[in-house]
NULUMPA-165984 format. One line per 2 residues: for each residue x, y, z of C-alpha. Coordinates in steps of 0.5 Angstrom, whole numbers, plus 500, padded with zeros to 3 digits. Layout:
# residues N
X:Y:Z ~ ...
# end
This chain:
# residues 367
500:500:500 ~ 503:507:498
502:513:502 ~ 497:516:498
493:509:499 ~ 494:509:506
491:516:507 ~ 485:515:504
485:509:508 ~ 486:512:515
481:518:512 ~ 475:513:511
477:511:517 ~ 476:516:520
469:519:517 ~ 466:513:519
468:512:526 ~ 466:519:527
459:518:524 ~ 453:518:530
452:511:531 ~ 445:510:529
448:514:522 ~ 452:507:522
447:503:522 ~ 444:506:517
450:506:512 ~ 451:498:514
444:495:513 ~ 440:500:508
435:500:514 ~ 433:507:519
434:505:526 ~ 431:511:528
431:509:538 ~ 431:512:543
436:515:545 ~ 440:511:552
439:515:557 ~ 446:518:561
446:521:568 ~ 452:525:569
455:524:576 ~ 459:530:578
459:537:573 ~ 466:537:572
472:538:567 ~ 472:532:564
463:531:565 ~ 462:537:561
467:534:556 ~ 462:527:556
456:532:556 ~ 458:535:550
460:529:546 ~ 453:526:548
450:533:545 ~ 453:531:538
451:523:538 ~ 443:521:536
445:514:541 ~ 446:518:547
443:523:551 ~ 444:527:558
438:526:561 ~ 440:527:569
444:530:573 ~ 447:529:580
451:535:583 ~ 452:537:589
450:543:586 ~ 443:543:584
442:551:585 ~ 448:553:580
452:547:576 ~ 446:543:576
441:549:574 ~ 446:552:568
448:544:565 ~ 440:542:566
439:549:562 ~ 443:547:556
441:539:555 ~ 433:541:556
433:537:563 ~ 428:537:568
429:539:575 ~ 426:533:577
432:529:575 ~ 437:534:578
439:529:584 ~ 445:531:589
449:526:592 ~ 444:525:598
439:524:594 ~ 442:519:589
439:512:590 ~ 432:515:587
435:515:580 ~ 432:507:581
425:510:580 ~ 427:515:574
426:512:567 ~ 429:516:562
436:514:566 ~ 439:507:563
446:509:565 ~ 450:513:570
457:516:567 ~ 462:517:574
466:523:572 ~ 467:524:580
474:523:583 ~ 478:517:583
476:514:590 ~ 469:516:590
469:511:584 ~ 467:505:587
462:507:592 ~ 458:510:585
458:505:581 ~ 456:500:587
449:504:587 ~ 448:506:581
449:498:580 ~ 444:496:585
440:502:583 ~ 439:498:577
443:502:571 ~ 449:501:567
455:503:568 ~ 460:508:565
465:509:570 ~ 471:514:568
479:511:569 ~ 482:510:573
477:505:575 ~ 478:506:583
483:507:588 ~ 485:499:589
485:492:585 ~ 480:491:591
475:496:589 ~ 475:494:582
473:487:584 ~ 467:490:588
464:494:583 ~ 466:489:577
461:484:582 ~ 456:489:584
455:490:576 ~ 454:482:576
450:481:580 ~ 446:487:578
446:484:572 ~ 448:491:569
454:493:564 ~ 460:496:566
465:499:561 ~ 471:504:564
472:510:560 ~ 479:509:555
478:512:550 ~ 484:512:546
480:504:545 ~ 475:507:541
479:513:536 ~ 480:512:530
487:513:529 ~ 490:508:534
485:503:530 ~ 489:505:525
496:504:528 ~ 493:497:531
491:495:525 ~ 498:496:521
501:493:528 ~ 497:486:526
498:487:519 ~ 506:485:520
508:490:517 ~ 514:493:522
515:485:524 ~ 515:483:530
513:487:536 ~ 520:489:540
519:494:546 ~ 516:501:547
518:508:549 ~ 511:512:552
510:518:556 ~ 505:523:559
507:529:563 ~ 503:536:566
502:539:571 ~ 498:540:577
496:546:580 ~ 496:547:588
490:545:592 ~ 487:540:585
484:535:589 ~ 488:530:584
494:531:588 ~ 491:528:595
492:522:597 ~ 484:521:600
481:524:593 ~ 486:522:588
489:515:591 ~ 496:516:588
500:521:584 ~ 502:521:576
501:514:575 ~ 494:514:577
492:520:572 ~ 498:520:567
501:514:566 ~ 496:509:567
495:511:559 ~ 502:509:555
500:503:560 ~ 494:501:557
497:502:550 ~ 501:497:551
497:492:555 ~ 491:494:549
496:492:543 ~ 500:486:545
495:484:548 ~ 499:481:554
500:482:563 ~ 507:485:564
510:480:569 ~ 517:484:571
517:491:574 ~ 523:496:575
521:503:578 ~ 522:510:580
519:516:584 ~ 521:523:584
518:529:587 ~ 524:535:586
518:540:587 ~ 519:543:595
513:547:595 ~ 509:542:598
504:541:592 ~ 507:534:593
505:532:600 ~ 500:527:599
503:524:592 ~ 509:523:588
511:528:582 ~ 514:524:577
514:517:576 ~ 518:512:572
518:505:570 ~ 519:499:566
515:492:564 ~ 517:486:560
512:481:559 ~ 511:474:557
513:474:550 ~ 520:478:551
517:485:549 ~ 520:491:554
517:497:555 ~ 519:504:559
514:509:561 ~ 515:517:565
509:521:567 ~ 509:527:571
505:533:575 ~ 510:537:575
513:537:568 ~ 512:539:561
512:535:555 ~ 508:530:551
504:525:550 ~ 507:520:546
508:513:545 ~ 513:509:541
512:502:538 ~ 518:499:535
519:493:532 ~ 525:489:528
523:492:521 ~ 519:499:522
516:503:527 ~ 510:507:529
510:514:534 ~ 502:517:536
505:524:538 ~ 501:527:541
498:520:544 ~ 493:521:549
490:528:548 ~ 483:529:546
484:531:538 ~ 490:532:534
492:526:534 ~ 498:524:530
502:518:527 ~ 508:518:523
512:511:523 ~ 516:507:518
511:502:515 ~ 513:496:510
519:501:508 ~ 514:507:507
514:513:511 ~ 507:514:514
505:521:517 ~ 497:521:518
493:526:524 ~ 485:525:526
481:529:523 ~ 476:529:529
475:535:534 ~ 474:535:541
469:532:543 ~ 469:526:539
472:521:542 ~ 467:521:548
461:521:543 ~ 464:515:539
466:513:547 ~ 458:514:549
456:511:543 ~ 460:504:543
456:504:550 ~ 450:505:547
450:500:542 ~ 452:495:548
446:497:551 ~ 441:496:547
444:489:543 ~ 447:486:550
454:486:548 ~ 460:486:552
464:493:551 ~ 470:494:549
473:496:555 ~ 469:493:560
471:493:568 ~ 475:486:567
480:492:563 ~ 480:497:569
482:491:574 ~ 488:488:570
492:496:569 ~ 489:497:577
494:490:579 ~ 500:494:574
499:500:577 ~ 500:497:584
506:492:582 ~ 509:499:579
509:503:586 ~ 511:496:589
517:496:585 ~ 519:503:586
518:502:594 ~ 511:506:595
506:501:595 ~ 497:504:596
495:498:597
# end
């Protein structure tokens, strides 16, 4: 496949994973589909809820349908007014289990802090409603196991939000990786780095259960798990915090390790709070290469490499939110088909056992 061919390839690519999914299901059987869209209650209005609000606003298989804020008066008045949300269905975390009795609700979306993820996906499960539940799952490998349990006996599905999972440019990258065509996979180099202000609740101990790692670099780590398909069974690690201000009291600024897995593969990751630098992961095998920089950003992906000895240099067409709608509407498609997802919470559990096996290696063990 020459360069020209490879770009139409990965634009089509993109068209069609960017496409609402019931415009999908038209385009594949010929037939109007036209449901009811699922309906998601947002649990907590933060950052990343505004994004998934707004992702659902631009798909016909998902749609906001309820609130739980703390802040009924103000966020949850100002949200309820964009996403035409009645008042009735703005619920605080007190009066949260009541959402059992709201119809129009099928799925909760937890957007909360990382250790309020368990309790919420416990209720929402035992109040009857799918899951989506945003990364990292939960604060411990035994959280992960509650809320994948609760979901069971509920009979409800749970999904965890990686949406790198869902975006048409690293399916792309995955697909050239199965083609075969930079040989056998032999290591990889990732990386995630920002920086967190004083007083964020992520770099509390209570709140974010852990630094970095948690945030940051569970994102090269789940590339990689996602790709080779394998558990990384040896660790090296290192934490680092040169910051004296006190920003890092609870948790540690910077992190990094190595993992080698079953098949021999290698890789070395670094994330931070405190530093500047990219979202990038390298993929080397033993006759070509792919790097995705930026990686792990909500648009402007971008992948370059040497495949079958042709230079590749493709970028993602798609403007933030789109990964969320495609996220939301994978969900969706689940839902109403009784599948499995993509990323169900069997995917969180196995990065949360990484994760501790990393802080164990660098002499910091959570859990």
């Amino acid at each position: 496949m020459d360069r020209r061919e490879f770009a139409k390839l990965s634009a089509l690519a993109v068209a069609w994973s960017s496409l609402p999914l019931a415009a999908r299901d038209i385009v594949a059987s010929g037939n109007d589909v036209s449901q009811k869209p699922v309906g998601y209650a947002a649990i907590g209005l933060g950052t990343i809820s505004d994004i998934f609000m707004r992702g659902c606003a631009n798909s016909k298989a998902a749609k906001i349908t309820a609130l739980v804020t703390g802040h009924p008066d103000t966020k949850g008045a100002k949200y309820a007014a964009m996403y035409g949300i009645p008042k009735t269905s703005i619920y605080t975390y007190e009066t949260f289990d009541r959402i059992r009795d709201n119809p129009e609700i099928d799925a909760i979306y937890v957007g909360l802090p990382n250790s309020m993820h368990c309790e919420y996906t416990v209720r929402g499960a035992m109040a009857g409603k799918h899951v989506l539940c945003e990364k990292p799952m939960a604060i411990s490998s035994a959280e992960c196991r509650k809320m994948i349990d609760a979901c069971r006996q509920a009979k409800v599905k749970l999904m965890i939000g990686y949406r790198v999972h869902y975006e048409p440019l690293w399916n792309r990258a995955i697909q050239i990786l199965k083609s075969g065509k930079i040989g056998e996979l032999e290591s990889f180099h990732g990386g995630f780095f920002g920086q967190q202000p004083a007083g964020a609740w992520r770099l509390t101990k209570s709140l974010g259960g852990g630094g970095a790692l948690m945030d940051l670099g569970i994102y090269p780590l789940n590339a990689i798990r996602h790709i080779t398909g394998e558990e990384p069974t040896d660790f090296t690690a290192i934490v680092s915090t040169r910051d004296r201000s006190g920003r890092f009291a609870e948790v540690e600024q910077s992190m990094e390790w190595t993992m080698k897995f079953p098949s021999g593969i290698i890789a070395s990751c670094g994330c931070s709070y405190g530093a500047r630098g990219p979202s990038v992961l390298n993929i080397n095998g033993d006759k070509g290469y792919l790097v995705m920089e930026p990686a792990f950003n909500y648009d402007g992906l971008r992948l370059r490499g040497e495949v079958g000895g042709q230079p590749i240099d493709e970028s993602s067409a798609g403007k933030q939110p789109y990964q969320f709608t495609i996220e939301a509407e994978h969900f969706s498609e689940c839902i109403r088909n009784h599948r499995e997802p993509e990323s169900p919470g069997e995917e969180g559990l196995k990065d949360m056992l990484a994760i501790e096996a990393i802080y164990r290696a660098a002499g910091a063990p959570i859990a």
